[in-house]
MARDOZA-909398 format. One line per field, with one value per residue: residue in three letters; x, y, z of N, C-alpha, C in turn. Coordinates in pm, whole numbers. Layout:
res = ALA;...
nc1 = X;...
nc2 = Y;...
nc3 = Z;...
cac1 = X;...
cac2 = Y;...
cac3 = Z;...
cc1 = X;...
cc2 = Y;...
cc3 = Z;...
This chain:
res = UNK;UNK;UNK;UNK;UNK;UNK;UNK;UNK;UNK;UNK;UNK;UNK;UNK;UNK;UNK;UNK;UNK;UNK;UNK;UNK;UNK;UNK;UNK;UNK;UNK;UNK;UNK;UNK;UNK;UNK;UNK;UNK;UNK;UNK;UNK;UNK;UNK;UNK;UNK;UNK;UNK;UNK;UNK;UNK;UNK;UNK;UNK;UNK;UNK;UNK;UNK;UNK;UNK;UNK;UNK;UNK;UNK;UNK;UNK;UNK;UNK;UNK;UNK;UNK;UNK;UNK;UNK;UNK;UNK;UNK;UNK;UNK;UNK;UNK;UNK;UNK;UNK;UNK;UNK;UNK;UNK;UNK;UNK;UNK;UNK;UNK;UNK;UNK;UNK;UNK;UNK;UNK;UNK;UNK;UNK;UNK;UNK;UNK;UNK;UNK;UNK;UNK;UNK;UNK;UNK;UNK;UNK;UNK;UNK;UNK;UNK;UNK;UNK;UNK;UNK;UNK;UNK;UNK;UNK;UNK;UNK;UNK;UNK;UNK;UNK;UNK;UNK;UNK;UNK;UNK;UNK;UNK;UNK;UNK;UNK;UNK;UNK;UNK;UNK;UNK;UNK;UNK;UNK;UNK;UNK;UNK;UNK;UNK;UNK;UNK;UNK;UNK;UNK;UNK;UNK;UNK;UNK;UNK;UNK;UNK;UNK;UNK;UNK;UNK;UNK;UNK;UNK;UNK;UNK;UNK;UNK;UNK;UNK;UNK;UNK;UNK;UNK;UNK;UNK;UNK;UNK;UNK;UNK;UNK;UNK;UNK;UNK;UNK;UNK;UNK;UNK;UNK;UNK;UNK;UNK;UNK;UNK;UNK;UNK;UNK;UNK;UNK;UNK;UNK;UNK;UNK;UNK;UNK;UNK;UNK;UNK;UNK;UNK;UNK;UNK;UNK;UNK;UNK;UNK;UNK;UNK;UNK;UNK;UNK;UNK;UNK;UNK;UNK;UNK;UNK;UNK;UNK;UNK;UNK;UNK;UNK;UNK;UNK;UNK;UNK;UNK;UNK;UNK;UNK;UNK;UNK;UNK;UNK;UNK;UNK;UNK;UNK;UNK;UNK;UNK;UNK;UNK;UNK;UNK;UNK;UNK;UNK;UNK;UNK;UNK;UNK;UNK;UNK;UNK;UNK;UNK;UNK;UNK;UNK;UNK;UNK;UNK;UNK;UNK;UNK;UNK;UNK;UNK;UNK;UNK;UNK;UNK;UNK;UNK
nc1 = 828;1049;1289;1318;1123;843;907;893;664;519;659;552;269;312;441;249;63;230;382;229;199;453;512;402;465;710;769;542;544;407;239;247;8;-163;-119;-188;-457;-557;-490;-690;-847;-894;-751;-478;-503;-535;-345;-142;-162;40;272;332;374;585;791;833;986;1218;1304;1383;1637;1750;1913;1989;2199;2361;2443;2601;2820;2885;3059;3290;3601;3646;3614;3380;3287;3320;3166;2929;2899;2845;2609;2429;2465;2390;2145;1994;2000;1853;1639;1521;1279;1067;1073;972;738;651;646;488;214;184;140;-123;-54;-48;91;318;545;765;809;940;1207;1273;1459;1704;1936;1998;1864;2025;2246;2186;2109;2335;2507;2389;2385;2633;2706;2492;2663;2885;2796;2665;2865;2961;2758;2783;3026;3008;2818;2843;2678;2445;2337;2306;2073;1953;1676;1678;1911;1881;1652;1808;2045;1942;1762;2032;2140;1911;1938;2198;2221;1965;2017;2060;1801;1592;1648;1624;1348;1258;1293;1079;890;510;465;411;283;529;694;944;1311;1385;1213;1099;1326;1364;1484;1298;1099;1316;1399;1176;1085;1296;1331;1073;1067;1306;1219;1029;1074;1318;1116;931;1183;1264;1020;941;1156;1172;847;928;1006;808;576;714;744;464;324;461;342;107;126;164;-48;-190;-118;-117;-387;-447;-318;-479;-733;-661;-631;-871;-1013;-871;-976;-1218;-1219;-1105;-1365;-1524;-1418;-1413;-1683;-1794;-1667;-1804;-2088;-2018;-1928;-2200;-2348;-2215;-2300;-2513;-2545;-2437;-2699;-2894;-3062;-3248;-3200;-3393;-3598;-3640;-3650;-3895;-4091;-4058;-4186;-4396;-4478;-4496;-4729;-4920;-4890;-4993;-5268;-5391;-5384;-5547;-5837;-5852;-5913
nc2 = 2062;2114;2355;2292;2146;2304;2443;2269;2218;2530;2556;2370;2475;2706;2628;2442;2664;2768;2601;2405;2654;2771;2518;2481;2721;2643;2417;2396;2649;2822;3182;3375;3486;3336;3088;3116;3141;2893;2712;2580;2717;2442;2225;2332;2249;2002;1929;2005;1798;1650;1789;1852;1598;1532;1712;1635;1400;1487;1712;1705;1526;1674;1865;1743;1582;1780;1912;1726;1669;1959;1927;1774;1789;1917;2048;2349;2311;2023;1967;2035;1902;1648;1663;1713;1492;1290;1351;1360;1123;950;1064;1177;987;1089;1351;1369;1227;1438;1654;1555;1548;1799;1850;1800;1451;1150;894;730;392;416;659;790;774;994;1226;1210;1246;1612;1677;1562;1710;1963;1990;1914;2170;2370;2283;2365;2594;2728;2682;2849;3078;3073;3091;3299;3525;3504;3613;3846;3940;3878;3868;3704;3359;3022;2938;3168;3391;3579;3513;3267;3343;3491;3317;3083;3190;3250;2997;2896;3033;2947;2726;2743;2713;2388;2324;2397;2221;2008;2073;2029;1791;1691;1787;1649;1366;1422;1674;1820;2119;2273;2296;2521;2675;2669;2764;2968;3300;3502;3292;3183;3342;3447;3176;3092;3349;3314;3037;3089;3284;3235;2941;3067;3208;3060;2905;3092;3241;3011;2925;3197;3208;3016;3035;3218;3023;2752;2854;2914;2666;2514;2666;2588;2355;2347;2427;2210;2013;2110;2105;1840;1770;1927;1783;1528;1530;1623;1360;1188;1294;1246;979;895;1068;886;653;692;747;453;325;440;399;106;54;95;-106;-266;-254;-287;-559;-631;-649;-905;-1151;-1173;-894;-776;-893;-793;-530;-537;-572;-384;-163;-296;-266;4;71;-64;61;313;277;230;427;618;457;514;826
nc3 = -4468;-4728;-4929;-5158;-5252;-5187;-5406;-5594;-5637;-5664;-5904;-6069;-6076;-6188;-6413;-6557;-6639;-6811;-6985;-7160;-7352;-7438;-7546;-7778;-7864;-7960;-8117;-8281;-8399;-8350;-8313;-7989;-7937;-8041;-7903;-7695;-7733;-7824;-7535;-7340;-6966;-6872;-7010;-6877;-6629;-6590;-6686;-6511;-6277;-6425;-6468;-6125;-6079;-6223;-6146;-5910;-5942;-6163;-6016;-5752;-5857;-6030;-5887;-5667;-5820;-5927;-5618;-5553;-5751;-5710;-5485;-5523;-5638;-5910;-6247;-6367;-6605;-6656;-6436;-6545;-6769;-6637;-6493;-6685;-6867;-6703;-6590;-6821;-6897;-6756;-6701;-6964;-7077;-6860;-6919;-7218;-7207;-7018;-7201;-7422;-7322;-7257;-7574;-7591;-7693;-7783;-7617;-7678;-7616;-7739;-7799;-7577;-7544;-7751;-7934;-7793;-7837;-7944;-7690;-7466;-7543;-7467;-7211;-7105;-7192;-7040;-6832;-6810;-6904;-6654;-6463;-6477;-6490;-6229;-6094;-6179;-6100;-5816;-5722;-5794;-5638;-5335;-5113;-5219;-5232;-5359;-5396;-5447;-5507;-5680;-5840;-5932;-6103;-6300;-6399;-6442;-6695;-6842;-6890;-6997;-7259;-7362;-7412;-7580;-7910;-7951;-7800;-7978;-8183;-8088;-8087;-8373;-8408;-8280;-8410;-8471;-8692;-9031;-8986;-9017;-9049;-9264;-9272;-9352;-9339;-9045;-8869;-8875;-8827;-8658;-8531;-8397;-8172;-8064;-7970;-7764;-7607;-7520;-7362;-7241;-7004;-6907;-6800;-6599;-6459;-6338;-6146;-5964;-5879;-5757;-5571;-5402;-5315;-5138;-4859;-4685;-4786;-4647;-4339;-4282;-4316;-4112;-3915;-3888;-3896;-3588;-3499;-3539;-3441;-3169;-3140;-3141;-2896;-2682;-2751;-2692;-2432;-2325;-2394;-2174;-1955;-2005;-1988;-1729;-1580;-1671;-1560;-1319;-1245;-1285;-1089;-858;-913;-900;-615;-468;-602;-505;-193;-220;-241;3;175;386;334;631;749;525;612;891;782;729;967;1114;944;933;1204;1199;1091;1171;1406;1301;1258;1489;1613;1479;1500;1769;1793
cac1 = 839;1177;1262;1294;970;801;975;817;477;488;695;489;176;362;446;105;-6;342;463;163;184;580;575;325;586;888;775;434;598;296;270;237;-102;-201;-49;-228;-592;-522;-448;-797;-816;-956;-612;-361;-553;-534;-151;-101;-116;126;374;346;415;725;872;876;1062;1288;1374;1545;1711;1914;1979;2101;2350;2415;2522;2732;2936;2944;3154;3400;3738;3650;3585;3243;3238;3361;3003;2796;2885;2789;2488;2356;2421;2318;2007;1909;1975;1761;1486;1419;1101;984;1055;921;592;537;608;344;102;103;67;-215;-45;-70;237;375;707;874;873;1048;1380;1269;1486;1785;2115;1978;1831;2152;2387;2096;2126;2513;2517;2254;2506;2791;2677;2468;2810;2989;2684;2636;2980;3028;2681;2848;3139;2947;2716;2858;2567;2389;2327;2310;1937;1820;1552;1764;2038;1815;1602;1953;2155;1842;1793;2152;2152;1840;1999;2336;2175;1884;2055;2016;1690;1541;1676;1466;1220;1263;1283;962;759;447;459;274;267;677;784;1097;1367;1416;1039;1116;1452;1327;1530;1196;1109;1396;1411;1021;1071;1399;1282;984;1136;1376;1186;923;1177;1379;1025;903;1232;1280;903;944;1218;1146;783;961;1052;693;512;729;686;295;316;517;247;0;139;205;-163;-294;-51;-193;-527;-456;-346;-609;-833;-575;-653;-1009;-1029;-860;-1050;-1342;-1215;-1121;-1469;-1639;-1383;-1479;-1838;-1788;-1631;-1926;-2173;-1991;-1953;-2294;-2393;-2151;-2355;-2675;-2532;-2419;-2792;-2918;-3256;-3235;-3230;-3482;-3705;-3667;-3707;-4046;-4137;-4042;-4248;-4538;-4557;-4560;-4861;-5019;-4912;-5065;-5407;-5443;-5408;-5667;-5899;-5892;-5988
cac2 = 2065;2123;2489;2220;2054;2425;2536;2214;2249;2636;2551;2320;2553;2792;2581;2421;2783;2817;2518;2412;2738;2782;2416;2537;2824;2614;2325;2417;2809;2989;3304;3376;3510;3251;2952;3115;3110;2749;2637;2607;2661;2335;2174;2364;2237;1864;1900;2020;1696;1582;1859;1809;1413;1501;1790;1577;1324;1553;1878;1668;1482;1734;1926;1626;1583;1931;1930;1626;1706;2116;1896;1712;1841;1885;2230;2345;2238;1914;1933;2078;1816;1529;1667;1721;1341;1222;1383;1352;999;904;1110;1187;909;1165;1462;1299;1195;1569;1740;1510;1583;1919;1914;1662;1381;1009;810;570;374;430;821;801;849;1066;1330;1185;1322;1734;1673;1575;1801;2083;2018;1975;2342;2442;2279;2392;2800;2762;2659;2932;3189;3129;3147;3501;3598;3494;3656;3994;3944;3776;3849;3596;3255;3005;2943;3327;3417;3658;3470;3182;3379;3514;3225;2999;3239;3207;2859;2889;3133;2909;2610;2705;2634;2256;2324;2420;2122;1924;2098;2006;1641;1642;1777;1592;1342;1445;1861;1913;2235;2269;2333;2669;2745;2603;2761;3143;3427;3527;3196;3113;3432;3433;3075;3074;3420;3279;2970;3091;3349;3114;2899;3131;3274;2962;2861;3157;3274;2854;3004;3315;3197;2895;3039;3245;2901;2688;2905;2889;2464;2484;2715;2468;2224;2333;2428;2095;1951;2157;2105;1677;1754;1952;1657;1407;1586;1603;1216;1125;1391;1163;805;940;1054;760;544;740;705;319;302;421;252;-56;80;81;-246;-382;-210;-372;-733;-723;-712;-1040;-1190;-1122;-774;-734;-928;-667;-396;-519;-559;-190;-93;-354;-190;109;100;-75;228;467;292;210;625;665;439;604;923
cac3 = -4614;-4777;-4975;-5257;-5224;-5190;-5483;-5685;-5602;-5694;-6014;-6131;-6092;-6322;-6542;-6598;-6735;-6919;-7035;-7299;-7447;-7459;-7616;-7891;-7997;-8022;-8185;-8376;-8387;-8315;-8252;-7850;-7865;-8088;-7852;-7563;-7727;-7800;-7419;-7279;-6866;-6853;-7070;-6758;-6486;-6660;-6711;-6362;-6269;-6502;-6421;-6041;-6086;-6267;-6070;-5801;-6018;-6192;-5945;-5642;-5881;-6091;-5760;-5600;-5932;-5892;-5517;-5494;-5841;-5637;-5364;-5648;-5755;-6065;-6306;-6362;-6735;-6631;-6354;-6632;-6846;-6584;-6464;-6781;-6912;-6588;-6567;-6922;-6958;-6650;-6688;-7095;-7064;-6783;-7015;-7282;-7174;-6980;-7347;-7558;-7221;-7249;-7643;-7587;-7809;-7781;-7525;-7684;-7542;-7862;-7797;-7451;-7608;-7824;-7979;-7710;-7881;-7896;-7545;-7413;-7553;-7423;-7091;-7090;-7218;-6965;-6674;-6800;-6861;-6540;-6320;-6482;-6442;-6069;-5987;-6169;-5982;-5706;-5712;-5832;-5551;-5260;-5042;-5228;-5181;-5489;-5448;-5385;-5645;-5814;-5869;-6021;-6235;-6415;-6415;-6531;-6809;-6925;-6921;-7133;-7408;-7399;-7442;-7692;-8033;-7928;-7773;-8098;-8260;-7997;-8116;-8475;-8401;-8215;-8478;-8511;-8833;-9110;-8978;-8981;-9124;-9340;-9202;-9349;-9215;-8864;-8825;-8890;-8684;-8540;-8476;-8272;-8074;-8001;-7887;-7711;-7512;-7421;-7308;-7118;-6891;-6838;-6694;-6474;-6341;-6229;-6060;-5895;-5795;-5615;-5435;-5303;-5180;-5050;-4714;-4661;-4752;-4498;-4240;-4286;-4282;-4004;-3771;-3937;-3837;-3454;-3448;-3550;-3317;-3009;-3153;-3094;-2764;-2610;-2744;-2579;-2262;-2325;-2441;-2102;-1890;-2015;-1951;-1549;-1539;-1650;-1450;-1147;-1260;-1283;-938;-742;-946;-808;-462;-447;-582;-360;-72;-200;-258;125;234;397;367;790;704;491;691;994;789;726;1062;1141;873;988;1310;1198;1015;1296;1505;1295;1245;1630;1661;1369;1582;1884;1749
cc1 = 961;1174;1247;1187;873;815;901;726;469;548;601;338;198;363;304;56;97;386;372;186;337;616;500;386;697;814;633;455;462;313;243;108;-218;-202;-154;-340;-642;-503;-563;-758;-838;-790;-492;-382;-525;-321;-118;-45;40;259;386;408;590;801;937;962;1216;1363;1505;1645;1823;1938;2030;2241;2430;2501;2584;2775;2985;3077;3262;3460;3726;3567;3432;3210;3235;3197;2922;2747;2827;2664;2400;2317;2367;2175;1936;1891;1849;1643;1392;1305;1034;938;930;794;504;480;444;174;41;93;-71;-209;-88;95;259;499;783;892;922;1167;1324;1349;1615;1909;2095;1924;1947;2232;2320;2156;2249;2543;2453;2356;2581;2760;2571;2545;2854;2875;2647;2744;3061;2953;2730;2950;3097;2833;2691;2784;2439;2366;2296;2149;1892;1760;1659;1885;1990;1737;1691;2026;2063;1826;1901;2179;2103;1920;2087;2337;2056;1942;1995;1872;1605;1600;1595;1390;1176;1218;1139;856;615;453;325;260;419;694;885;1172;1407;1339;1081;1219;1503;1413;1410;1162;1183;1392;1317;1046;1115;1377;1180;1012;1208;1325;1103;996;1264;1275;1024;1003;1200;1192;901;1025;1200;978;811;983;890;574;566;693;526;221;339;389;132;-24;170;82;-214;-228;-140;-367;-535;-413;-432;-750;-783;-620;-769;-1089;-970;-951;-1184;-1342;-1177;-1239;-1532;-1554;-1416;-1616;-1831;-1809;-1733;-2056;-2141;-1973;-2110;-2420;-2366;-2257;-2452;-2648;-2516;-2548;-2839;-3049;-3292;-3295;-3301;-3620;-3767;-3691;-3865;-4114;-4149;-4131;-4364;-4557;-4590;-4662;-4957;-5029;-5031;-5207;-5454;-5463;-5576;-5812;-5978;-5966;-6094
cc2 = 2149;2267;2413;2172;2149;2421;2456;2204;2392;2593;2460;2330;2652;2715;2491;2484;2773;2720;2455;2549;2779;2634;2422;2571;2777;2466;2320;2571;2882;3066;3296;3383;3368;3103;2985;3108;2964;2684;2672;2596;2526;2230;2187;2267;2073;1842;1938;1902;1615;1638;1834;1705;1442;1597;1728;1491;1380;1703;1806;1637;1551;1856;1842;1601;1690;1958;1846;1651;1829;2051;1846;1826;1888;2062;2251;2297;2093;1893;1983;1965;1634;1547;1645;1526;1244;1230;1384;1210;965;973;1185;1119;1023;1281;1474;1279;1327;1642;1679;1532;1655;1970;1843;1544;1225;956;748;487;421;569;861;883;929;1207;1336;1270;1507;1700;1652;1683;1948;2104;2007;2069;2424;2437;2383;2586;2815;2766;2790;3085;3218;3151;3290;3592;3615;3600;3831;4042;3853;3758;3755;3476;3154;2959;3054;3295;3453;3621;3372;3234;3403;3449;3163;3035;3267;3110;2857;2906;3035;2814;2617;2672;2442;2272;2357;2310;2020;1948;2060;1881;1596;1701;1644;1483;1358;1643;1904;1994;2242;2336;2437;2766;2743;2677;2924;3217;3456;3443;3148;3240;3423;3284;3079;3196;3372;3199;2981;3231;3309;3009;2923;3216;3179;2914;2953;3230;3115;2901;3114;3295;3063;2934;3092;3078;2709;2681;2859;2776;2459;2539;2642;2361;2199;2361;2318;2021;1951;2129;1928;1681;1795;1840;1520;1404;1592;1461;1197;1170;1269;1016;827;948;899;630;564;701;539;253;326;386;146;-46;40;-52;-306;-354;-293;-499;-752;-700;-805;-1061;-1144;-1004;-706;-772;-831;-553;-421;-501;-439;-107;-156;-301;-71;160;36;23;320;419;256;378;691;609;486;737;954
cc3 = -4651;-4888;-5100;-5329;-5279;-5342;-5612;-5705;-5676;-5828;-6121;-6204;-6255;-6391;-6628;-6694;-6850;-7049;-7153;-7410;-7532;-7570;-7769;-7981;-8006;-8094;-8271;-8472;-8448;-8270;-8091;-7855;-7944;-8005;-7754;-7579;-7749;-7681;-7369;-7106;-6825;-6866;-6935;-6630;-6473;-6649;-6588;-6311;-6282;-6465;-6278;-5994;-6099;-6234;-5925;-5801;-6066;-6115;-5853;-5718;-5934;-5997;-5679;-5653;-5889;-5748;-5507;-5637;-5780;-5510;-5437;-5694;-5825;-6105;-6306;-6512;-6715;-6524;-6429;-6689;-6817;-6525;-6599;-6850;-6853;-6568;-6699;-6980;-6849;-6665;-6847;-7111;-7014;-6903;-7106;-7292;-7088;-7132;-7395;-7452;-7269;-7448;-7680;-7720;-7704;-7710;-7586;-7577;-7629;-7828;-7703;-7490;-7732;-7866;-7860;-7739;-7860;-7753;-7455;-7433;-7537;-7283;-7051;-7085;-7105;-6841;-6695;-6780;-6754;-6435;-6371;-6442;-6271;-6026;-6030;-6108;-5843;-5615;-5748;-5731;-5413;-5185;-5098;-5195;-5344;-5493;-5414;-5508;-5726;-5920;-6000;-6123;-6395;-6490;-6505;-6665;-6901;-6967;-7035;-7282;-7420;-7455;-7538;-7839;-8017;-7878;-7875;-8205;-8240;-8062;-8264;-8478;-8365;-8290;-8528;-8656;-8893;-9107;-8980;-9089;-9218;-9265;-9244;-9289;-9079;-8791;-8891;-8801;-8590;-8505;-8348;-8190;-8039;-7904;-7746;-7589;-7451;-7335;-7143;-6992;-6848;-6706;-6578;-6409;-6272;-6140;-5952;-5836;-5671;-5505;-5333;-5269;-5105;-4857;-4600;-4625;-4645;-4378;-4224;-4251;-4168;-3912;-3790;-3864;-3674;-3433;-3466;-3416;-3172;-3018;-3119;-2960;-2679;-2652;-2681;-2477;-2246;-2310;-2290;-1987;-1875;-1987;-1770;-1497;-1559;-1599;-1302;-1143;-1210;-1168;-849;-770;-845;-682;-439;-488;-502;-169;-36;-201;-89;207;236;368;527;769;697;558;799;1007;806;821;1089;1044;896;1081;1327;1186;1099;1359;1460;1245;1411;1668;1571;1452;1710;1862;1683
């Protein structure tokens, strides 16, 4: 299992707990403690699911974008700006259909593309000040690596901040019809800072708790997986252990039929005799005495 893989499985856990309640305060703008008595455990455990499905959908992919534009010529605004349209055209349905999950709405098709133009020009911003964020971590911390934890929690959370203006526009668009706000209500200072903080440390935990127990929970698969291993061969060896015996068994079974098929009628005739005279013998002795 891949540090990737790891990293989606644990992210997707987090976000389960996080991601109903974070989508509460940016697009219903409840308060935090308010969002969080609203998310029953029952609701997380339900969206798990849902998040799981689509981490697996959405993680390789905009790390795949991400490392083959990191090999291209080209600036990091110039790879912000193609990951972002790349990965938001292809996978807003996904998006799309986790959001209305986790605020338990109704799917339609029509809300796929929903709220497409801020969603794009989010995650453009998100590329573009995440390229320029890892490569001044980088450069401030060459003993890094561009997936350590630390690096990702930082960077992730810059992205966030750089890119929430548009992410709060999202959030505008996707108000419920019938409950939307005004946009002087919706578009509060505390509003957007409550959101936009929560948001974005929600986001750079879960990457970066995926990463750093990514290497612990490899390891762990891996000795897992060399004990089940040794555990199918010592039954290999057991399973043949047992077809030797009962082919050996077999074999002198049939030795021994074969023994009895080569007695003749002759044979048996002469044993009888030998056993008829015996018993004459021993009543001619009984006689005498």
């Amino acid at each position: 299992m891949g540090a990737g893989a790891v990293a989606s499985v644990i992210q997707a856990a987090l976000s389960a707990v996080g991601e109903p309640i974070v989508n509460r305060v940016l697009v219903k703008r409840m308060k935090v403690m308010d969002a969080v008595r609203d998310v029953k455990p029952s609701m997380m455990l339900d969206f798990f699911k849902t998040t799981l499905a689509t981490n697996f959908l959405k993680f390789p992919f905009f790390e795949a974008i991400n490392a083959f534009c990191s090999m291209m010529p080209i600036s990091p605004s110039v790879r912000g700006f193609v990951t972002g349209l790349v990965f938001t055209t292809a996978t807003l349905p996904v998006t799309n259909y986790r959001y209305r999950k986790s605020m338990q709405l109704e799917v339609n098709c029509g809300d796929l593309y929903e709220a497409y133009l801020p969603t794009v020009i989010r995650d453009i911003a998100y590329g573009i000040v995440r390229n320029y964020g890892t490569i001044a971590a980088l450069h401030y911390n060459p003993q890094w690596t561009a997936q350590s934890p630390w690096l990702l929690f930082i960077v992730v959370i810059i992205g966030c901040l750089g890119s929430a203006p548009f992410n709060e526009w999202r959030g505008f668009l996707l108000q419920s019809k019938g409950q939307e706000l005004s946009f002087k209500d919706f578009f509060k200072p505390s509003n957007f800072v409550r959101s936009t903080g929560l948001g974005a440390f929600k986001q750079g935990l879960a990457l970066a708790v995926g990463y750093w127990c990514a290497p612990p929970v490899q390891k762990f698969v891996r000795e897992l997986m060399r004990a089940a291993f040794s555990c199918v061969q010592v039954l290999t060896m057991l399973d043949m252990w047992h077809v030797d015996l009962g082919i050996r068994h077999f074999n002198w079974a049939h030795s021994r039929f074969a023994v009895q098929e080569h007695v003749t009628p002759m044979d048996l005739e002469a044993g009888f005799l030998v056993l008829a005279s015996g018993e004459a013998d021993v009543a001619s002795r009984g006689s005498n005495t």
